[in-house]
N, C-alpha and C positions, 0 to 999 in steps of 0.2 A: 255449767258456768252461769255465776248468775250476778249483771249489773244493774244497779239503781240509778234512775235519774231523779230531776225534781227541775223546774223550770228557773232559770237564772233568773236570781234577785235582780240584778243589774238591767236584764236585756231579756226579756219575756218572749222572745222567738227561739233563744238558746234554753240548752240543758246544761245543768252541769251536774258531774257523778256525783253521789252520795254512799256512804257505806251503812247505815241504818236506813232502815224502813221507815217513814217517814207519809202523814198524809198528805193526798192527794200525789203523791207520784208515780213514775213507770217505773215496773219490775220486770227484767228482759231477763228470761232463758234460755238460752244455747242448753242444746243436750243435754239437758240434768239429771243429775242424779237421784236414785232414790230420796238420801237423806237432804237435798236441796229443797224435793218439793215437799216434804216433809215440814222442811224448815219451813218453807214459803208456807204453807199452808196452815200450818200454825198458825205464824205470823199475823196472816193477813184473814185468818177463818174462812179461810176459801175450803170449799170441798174436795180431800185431797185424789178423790174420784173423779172430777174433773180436771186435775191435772193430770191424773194418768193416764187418761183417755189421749193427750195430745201427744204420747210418745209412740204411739200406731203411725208408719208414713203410712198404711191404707187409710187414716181417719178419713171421712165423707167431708164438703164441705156443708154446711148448716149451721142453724142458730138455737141454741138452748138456754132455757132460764133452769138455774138450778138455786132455792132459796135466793139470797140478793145477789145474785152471781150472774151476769147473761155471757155465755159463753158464744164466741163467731168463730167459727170455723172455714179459710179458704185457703184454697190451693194456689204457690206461686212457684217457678220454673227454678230450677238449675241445674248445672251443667254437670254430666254423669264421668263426663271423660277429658280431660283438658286437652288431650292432644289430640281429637278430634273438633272438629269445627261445626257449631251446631246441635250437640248431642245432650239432649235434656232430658230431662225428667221433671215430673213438680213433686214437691212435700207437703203437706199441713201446714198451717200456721194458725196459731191458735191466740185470739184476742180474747181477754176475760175482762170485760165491765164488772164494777161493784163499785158502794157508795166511797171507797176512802183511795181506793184503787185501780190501777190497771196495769195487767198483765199481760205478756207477751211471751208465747214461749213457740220454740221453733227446734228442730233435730238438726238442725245447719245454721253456720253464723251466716247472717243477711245484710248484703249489701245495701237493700234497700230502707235499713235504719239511717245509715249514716249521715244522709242529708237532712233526718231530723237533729240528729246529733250537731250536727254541723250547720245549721238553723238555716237551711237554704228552702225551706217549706214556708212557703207563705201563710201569716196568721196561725202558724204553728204553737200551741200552750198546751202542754199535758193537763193543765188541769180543766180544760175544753176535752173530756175522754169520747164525748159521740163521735166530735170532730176528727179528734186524732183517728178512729177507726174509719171513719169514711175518705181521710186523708191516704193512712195507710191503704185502703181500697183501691183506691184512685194511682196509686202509686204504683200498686201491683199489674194495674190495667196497663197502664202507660209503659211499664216492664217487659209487658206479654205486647205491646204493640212494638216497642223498639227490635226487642230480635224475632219477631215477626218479619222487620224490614231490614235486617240483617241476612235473615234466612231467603231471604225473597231476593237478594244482590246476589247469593253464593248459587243460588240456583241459574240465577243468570249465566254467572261465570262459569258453572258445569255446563252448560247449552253449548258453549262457542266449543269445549274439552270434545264432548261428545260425539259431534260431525265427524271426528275421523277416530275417534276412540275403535277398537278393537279386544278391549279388556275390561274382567269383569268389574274391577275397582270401582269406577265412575257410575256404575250400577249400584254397588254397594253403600257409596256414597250416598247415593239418592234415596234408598234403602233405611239409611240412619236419619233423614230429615223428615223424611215421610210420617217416620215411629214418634219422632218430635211433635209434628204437626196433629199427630191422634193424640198424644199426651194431651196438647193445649189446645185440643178443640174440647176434649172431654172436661177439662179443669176449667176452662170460661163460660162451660155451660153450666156446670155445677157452681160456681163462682156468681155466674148471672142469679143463680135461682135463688140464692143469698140476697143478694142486694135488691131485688125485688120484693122480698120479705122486709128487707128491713124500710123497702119506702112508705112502706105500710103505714109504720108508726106507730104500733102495736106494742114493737116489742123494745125498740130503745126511743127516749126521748130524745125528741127533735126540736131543733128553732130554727126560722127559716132560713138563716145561710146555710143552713147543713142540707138541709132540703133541696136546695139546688146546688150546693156542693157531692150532694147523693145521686143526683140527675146525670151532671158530668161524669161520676164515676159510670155509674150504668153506660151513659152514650159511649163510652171510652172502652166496658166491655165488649158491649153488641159492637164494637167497630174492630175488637178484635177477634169476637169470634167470626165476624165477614172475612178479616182478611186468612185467618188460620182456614175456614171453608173453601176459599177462591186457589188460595197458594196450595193447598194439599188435592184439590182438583185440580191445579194445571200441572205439579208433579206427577198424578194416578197416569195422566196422558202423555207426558214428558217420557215417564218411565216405560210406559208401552211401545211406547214409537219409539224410542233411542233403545230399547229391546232386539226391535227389527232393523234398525240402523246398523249396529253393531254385528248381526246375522249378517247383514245384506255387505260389510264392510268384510267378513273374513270369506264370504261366497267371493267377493272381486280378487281377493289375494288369492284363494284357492287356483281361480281361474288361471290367475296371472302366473303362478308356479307351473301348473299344470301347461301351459301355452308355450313356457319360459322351458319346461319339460320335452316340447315336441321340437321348435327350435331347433337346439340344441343336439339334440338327439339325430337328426338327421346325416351331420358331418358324420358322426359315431357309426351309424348305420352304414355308410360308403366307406369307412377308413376297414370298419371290421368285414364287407363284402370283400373287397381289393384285397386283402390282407390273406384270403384263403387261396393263393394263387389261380385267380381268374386270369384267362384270355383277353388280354385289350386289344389285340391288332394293332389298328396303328396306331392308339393312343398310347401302347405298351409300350412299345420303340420310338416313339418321340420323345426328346431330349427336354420338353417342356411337358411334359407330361402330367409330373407333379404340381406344377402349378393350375394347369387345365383343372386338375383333379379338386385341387382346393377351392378354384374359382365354381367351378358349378357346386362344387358341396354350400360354400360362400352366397350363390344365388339364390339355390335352393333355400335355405332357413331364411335368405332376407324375404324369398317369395311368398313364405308361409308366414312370417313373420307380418307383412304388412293385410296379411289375407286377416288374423286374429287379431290384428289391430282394427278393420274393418267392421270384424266383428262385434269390437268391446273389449278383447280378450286381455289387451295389452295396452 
């Protein structure tokens, strides 16, 4: 799928769609098709090898100059499974600088265009293309920070679950954030290694607002790969100790069956002794006899009873 923008005559923070190609504007791919990049490539004399290259989800992130082409490569999150909570992955995404254009192509449609669409990106102008890539940068950081702190509230709220959990689910849970959090520890370090290339200035021109528009993006990484480091080390420790929680929660049940077992069992042992026609003397021939018999069976299990409560058992 492939749309064209070009920056609104009217209002130079908006876009507005176009159906020709056209200089200076953005060209977005969602999953395209052979004859798409075909087309694009044509079009725009881009290297149709450089576009193929973005249809790998292993592509690496990095920065390549191909002829007037410089190709950015990084990694941004989404969500692998909707009915779970937290369950990511990241893809490629792939920004191509060249003199009349720029391109964008991605294997998933991304939410995080729409607020250039929607001109809610301050100083936003496609035909500013360094910009837009360090904006776009900056955007993905900010991305990978927000459910960062999403992930960081749900683990909360598994903590409080846990205390009396007995089942393996709330493990498994833990299990899928964790997988998360090595996704995008791995992706903002590769991600970082980009954008420290490019502060360089070597390989895309720079003017100094992008320069320190380049700065915040970096700080915005490095602060999320601290918090992706901190939250996936207090999950590693989370997960071990609410491991032995969970042990130590069905050893109290076991006990308490087993105690709940002895109990119980004592009536059973006096009713099935009595019952093989035993001698009572005069407890035999007493007209209360029965209830004699229930009241000590009666004592009996409260006696044992409060002995296993003494214990812990109950």
């Amino acid at each position: 799928m492939i749309h064209i923008y070009r920056t609104d005559k009217q209002n130079q923070h908006k876009v507005e769609e176009i159906e020709k190609i056209e200089n200076l504007c953005w060209i977005e791919m969602t999953n395209p098709t052979e004859e798409e990049i075909k087309e694009i490539a044509s079009k725009t004399k881009t290297d149709i090898h450089l576009l193929n290259k973005l249809l790998d989800d292993e592509e690496l992130p990095r920065v390549e100059i191909e002829g007037n082409s410089t190709l950015i490569v990084v990694d941004t999150p989404y969500i692998t499974n909707n009915k779970y909570k937290h369950k990511y992955n990241t893809d490629p995404i792939g920004l191509i600088l060249s003199d009349q254009y720029f391109i964008t192509i991605s294997l998933r449609e991304l939410g995080l265009f729409q607020d250039f669409k929607d001109g809610k990106i301050r100083d936003f102008d496609i035909k500013k293309k360094t910009k837009f890539v360090i904006q776009i940068l900056l955007r993905i950081a900010s991305i990978y920070q927000k459910e960062l702190k999403a992930i960081n509230s749900d683990i909360n709220n598994k903590e409080k679950t846990l205390y009396k959990s007995t089942h393996n689910q709330e493990l498994v849970g833990l299990l899928d954030i964790e997988k998360t959090l090595t996704y995008f520890t791995t992706s903002l370090k590769a991600n970082d290694v980009v954008l420290e290339k490019l502060s360089k200035g070597s390989l895309v021109t720079m003017y100094e607002d992008d320069i320190d528009l380049l700065e915040d993006a970096i700080i915005e990484n490095k602060q999320a790969i601290e918090m992706a480091n901190i939250y996936r080390e207090i999950l590693t420790s989370m997960t071990d100790t609410y491991a032995t929680i969970i042990s130590n929660n069905l050893n109290d049940v076991m006990k308490f069956l087993a105690a709940i077992t002895i109990v119980f069992s004592v009536p059973t042992m006096i009713s099935s002794m009595l019952g093989m026609n035993v001698f009572l003397g005069d407890i035999g021939s007493n007209p209360y006899s029965f209830i004699i018999i229930i009241g000590i069976s009666l004592l009996l299990s409260l006696l044992l009873a409060w002995i296993f409560k003494k214990k812990g058992m109950l």
